[in-house]
C-alpha beads as a LAMMPS data file, in Angstrom:
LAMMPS data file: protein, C-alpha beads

260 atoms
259 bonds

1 atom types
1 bond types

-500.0 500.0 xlo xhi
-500.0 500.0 ylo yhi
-500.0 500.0 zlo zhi

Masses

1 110.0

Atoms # bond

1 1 1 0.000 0.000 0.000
2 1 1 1.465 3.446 -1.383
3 1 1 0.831 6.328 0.786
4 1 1 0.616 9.363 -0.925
5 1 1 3.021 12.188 0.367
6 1 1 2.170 15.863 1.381
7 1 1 3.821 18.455 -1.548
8 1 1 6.575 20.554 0.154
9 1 1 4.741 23.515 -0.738
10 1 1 1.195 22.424 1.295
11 1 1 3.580 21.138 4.284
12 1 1 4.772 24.485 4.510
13 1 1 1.361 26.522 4.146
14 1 1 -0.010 23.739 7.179
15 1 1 3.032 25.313 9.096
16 1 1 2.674 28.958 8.555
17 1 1 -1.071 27.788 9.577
18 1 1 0.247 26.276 12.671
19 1 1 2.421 29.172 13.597
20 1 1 -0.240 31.437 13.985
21 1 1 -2.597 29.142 15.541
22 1 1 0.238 28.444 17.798
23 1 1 0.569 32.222 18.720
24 1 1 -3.304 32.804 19.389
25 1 1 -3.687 29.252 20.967
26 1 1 -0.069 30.140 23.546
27 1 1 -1.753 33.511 24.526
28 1 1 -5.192 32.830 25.405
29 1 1 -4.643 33.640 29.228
30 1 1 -6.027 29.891 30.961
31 1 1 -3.535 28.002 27.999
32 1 1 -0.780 30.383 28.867
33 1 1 -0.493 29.327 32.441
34 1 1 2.165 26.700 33.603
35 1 1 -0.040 24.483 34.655
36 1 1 -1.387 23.848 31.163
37 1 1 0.826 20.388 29.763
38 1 1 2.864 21.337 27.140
39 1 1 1.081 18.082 25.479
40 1 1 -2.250 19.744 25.825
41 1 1 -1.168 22.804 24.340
42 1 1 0.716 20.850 20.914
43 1 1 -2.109 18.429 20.743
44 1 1 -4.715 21.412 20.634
45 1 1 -2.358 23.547 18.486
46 1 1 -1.919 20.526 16.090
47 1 1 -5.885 19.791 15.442
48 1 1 -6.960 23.020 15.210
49 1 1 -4.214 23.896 12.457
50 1 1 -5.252 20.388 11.040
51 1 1 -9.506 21.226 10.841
52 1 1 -8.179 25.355 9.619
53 1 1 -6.038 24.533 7.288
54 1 1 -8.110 23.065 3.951
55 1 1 -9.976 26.094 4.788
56 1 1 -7.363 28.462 4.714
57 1 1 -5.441 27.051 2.135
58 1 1 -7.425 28.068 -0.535
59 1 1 -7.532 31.714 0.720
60 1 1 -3.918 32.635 1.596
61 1 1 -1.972 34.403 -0.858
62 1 1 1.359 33.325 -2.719
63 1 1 4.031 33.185 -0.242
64 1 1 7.435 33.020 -0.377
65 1 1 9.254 29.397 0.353
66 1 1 13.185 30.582 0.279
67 1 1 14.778 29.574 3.920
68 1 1 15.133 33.087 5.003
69 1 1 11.545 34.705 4.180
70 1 1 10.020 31.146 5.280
71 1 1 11.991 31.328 8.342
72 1 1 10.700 35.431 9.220
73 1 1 7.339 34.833 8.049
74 1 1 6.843 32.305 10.741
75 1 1 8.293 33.950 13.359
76 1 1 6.029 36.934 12.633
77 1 1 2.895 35.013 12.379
78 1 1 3.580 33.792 15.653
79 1 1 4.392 37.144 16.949
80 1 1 0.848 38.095 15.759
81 1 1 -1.073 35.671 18.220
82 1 1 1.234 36.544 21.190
83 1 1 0.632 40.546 20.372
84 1 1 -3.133 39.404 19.876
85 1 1 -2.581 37.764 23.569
86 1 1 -1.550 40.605 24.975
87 1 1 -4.408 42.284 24.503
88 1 1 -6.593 40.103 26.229
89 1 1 -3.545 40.448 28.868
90 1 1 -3.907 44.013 29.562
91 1 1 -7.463 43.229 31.233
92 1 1 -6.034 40.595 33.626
93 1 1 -3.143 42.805 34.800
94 1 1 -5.858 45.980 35.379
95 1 1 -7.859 43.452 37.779
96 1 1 -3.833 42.332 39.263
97 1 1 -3.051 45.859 39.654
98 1 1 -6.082 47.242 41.355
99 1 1 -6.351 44.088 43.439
100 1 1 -2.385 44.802 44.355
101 1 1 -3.554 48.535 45.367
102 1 1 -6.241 47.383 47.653
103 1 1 -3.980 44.878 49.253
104 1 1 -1.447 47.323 50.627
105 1 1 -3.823 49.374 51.650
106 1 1 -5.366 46.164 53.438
107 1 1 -2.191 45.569 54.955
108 1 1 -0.980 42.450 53.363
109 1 1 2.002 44.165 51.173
110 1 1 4.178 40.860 52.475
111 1 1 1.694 38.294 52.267
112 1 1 2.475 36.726 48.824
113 1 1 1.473 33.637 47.445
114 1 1 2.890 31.622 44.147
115 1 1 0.964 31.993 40.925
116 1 1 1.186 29.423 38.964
117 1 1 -0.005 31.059 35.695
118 1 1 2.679 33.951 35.612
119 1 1 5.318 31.610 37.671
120 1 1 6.166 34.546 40.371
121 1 1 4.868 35.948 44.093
122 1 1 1.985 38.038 43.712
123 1 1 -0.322 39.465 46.322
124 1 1 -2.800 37.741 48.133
125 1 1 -5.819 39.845 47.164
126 1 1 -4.480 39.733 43.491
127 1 1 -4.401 35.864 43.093
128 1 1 -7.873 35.796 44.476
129 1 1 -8.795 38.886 41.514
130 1 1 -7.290 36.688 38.968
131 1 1 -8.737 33.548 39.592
132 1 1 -12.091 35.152 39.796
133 1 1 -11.421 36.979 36.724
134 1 1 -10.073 33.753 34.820
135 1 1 -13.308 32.019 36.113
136 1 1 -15.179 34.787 34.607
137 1 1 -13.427 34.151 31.050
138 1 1 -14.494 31.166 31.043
139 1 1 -17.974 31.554 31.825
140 1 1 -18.597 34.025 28.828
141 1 1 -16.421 31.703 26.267
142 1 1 -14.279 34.352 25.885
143 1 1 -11.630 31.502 24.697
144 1 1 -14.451 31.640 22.027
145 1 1 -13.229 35.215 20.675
146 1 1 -9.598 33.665 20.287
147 1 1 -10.954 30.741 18.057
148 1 1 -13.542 32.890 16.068
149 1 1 -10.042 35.470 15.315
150 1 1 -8.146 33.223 14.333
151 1 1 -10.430 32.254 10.859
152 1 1 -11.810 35.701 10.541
153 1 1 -7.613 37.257 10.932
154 1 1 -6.820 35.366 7.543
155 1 1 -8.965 37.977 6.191
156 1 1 -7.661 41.154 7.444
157 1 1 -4.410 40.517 7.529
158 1 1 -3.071 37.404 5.112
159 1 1 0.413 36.041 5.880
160 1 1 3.033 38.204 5.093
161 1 1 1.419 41.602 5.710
162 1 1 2.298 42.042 9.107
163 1 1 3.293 45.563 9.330
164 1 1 3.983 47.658 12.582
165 1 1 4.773 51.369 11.209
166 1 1 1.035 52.394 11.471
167 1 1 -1.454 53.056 14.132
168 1 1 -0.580 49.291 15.853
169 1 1 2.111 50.732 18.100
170 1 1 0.252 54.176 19.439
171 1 1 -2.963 51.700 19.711
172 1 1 -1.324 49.101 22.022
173 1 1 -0.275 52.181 24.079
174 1 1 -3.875 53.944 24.200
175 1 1 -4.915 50.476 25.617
176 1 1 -1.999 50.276 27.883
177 1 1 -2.836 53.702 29.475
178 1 1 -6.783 52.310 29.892
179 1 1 -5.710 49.418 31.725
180 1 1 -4.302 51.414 34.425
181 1 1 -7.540 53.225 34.894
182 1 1 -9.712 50.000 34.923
183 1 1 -7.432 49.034 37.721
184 1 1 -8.260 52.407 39.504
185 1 1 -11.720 51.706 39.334
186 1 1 -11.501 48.477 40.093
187 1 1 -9.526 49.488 43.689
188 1 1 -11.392 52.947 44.139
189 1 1 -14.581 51.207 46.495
190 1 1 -12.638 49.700 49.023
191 1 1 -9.459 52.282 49.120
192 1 1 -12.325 55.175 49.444
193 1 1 -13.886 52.640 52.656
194 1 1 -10.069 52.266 54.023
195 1 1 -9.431 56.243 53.606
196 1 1 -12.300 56.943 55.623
197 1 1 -11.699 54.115 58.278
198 1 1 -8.321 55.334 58.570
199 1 1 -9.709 59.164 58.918
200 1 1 -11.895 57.840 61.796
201 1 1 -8.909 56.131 63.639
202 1 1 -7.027 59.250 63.071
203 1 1 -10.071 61.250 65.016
204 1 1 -9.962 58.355 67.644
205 1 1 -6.638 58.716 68.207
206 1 1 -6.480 62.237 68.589
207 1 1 -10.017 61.669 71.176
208 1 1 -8.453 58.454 73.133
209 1 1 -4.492 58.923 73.515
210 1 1 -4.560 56.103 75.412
211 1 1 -6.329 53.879 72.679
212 1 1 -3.578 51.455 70.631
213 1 1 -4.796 53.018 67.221
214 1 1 -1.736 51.314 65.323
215 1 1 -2.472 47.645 66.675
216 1 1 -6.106 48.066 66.078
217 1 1 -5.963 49.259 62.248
218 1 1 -4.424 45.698 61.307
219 1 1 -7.539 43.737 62.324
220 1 1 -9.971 46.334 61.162
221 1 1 -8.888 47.307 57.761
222 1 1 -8.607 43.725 56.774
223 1 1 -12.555 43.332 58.040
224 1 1 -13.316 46.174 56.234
225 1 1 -11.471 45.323 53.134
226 1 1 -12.922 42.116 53.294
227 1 1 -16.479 42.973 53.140
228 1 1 -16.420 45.677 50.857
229 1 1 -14.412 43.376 48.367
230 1 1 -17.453 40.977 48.858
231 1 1 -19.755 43.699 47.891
232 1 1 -18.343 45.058 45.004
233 1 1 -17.350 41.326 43.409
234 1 1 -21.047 42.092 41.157
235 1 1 -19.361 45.551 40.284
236 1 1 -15.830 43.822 39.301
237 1 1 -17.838 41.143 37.166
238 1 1 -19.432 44.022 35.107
239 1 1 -16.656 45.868 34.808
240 1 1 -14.941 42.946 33.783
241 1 1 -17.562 41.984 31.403
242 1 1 -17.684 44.955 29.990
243 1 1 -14.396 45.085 29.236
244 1 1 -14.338 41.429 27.383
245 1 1 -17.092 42.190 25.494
246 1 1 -15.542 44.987 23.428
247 1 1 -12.355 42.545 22.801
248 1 1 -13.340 40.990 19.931
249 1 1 -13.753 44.750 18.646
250 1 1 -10.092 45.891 20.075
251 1 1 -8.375 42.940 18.422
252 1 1 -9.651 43.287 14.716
253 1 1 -8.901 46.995 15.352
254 1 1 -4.765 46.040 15.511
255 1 1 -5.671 44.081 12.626
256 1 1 -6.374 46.305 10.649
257 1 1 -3.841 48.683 12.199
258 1 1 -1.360 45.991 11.494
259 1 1 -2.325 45.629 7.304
260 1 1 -1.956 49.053 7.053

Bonds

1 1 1 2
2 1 2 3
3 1 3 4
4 1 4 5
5 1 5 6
6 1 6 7
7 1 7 8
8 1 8 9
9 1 9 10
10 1 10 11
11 1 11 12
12 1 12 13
13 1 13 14
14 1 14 15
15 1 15 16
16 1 16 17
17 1 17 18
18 1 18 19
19 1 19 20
20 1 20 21
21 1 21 22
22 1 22 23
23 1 23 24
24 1 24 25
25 1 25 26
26 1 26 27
27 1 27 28
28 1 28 29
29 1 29 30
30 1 30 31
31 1 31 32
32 1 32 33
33 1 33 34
34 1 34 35
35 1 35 36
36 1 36 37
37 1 37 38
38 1 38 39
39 1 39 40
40 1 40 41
41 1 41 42
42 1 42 43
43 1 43 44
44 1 44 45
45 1 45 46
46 1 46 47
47 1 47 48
48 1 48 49
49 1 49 50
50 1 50 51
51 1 51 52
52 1 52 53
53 1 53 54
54 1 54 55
55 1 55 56
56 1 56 57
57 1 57 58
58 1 58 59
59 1 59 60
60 1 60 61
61 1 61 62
62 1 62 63
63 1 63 64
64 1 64 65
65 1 65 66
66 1 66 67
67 1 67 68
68 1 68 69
69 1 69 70
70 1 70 71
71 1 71 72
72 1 72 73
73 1 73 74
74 1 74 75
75 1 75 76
76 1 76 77
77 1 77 78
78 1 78 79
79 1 79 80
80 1 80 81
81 1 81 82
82 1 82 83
83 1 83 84
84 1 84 85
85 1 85 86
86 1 86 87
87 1 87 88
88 1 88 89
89 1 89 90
90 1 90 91
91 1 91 92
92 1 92 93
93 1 93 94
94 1 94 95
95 1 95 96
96 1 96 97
97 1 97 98
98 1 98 99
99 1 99 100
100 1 100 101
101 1 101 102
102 1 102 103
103 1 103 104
104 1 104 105
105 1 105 106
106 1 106 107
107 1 107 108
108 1 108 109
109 1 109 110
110 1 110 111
111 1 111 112
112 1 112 113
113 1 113 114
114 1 114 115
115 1 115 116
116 1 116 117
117 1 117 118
118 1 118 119
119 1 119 120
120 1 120 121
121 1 121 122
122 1 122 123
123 1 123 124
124 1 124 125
125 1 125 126
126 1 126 127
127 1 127 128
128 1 128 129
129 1 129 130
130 1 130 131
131 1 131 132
132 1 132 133
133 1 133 134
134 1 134 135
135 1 135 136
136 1 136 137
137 1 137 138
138 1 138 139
139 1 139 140
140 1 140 141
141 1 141 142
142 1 142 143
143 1 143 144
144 1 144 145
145 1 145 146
146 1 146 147
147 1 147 148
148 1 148 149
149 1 149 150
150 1 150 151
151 1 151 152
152 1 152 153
153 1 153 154
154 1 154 155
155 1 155 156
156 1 156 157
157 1 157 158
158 1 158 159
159 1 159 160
160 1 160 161
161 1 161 162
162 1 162 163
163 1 163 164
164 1 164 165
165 1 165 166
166 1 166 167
167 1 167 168
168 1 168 169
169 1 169 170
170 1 170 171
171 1 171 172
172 1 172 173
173 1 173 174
174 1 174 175
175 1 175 176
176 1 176 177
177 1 177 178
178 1 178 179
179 1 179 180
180 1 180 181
181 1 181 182
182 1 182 183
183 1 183 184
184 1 184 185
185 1 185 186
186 1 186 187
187 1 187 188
188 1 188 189
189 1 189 190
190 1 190 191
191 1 191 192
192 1 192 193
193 1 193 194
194 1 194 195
195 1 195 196
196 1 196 197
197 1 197 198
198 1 198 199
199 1 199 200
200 1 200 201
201 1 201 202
202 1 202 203
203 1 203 204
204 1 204 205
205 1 205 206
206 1 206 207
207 1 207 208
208 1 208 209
209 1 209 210
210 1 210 211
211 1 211 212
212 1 212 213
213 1 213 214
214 1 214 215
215 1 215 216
216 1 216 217
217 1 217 218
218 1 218 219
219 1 219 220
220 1 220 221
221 1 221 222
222 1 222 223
223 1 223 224
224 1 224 225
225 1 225 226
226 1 226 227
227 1 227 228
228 1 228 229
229 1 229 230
230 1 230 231
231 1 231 232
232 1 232 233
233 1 233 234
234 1 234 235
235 1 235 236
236 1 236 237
237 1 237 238
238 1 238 239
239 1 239 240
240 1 240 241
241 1 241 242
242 1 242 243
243 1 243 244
244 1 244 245
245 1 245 246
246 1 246 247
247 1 247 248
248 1 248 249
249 1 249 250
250 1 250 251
251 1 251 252
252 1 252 253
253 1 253 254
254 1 254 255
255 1 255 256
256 1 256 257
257 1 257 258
258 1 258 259
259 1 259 260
């Protein structure tokens, strides 16, 4: 029995295919943690390429096959899911940041735990943020928006068109700079509760001398913290949700950005 072999030219159009599958599947934020096997990861990289590709096929341009070009225009279409990654990114580290604000104010600046997904110490208020917020993700499908992307990318930007001297650059900053006031908002309930617990210990203190103000605070700002945190987790989810829901939209903007 003869079996028929694969043409060099389709084995290398399956593996500029794979390579940005690859990208998009490595920066979806639940595959990109640690704890994912690295078998899960090829083995879901490998059959998604494998059901994409006599779609795509037919649809992507002439490419280049010389070593060199072959060589960069994998590499970039990599690069292109992990800079599509990041986006999605930028919302987890708002929710880390804010979380990381509210837990100093909380008092637990030294009380670090190991996160598996980034492989580092982060705060203990901020690993509880992020698994919430990863549990969230996964409730809306928003691995979904990664899958749907990867089809619909072939179509605004084909292989070998990745270009960064536009609007991609300036873009990725504008979002950058809107992370940082999602985390704000996601901190500013319970450090506005904190401020004012810590104004009415200041009056205390001033009233009862005698009254341990700085032993006192510990217990108390963690109660506090605790309990607003509890009652703003619907807030958080919204904001969240809010912010997931206009992701599809953000990442076919750099798209196009990026085949300018």
């Amino acid at each position: 029995m003869e079996i028929p072999l694969l043409p060099i030219e389709q084995f290398q159009t399956f593996l500029v295919v794979t390579a940005r599958v690859a990208g998009f599947i490595a920066a979806i934020p639940v595959m990109a943690s640690a704890q994912t096997p690295g078998r899960v990861k090829t083995a879901l990289v490998f059959v998604s390429s494998l059901m994409l590709f006599p779609v795509m096929a037919k649809s992507l341009p002439q490419l280049s096959f010389a070593p060199l070009p072959f060589f960069l225009l994998v590499i970039s279409e990599t690069l292109l899911g992990l800079l599509i990654g990041l986006i999605a990114r930028l919302i987890f580290t708002a929710v880390e940041f804010g979380a990381s604000v509210i837990g100093f104010q909380m008092g637990f600046a030294s009380a670090n735990v190991y996160d598996p997904q980034n492989e580092r110490q982060v705060e203990l208020i901020s690993q509880f943020q992020n698994v919430f917020v990863i549990l969230l993700f996964l409730a809306i499908n928003g691995h979904h928006i990664f899958l749907r992307t990867v089809v619909l990318s072939y179509d605004l930007l084909p292989p070998g068109q990745f270009n960064v001297s536009g609007e991609a650059i300036p873009y990725l900053m504008q979002l950058a700079s809107h992370m940082f006031t999602i985390g704000a908002q996601f901190s500013a309930p319970v450090l506005a509760v904190l401020l004012l617990s810590s104004l009415i210990l200041g009056i205390l203190a001033r009233v009862f001398p005698q009254l341990n103000v700085f032993m006192l605070s510990f217990p108390l700002n963690i109660a506090i913290g605790f309990i607003v945190i509890t009652l703003t987790l619907n807030m958080l989810s919204t904001l969240v949700r809010q912010e997931f829901d206009t992701l599809a939209e953000r990442i076919f903007t750099i798209l196009n950005y990026l085949n300018i």
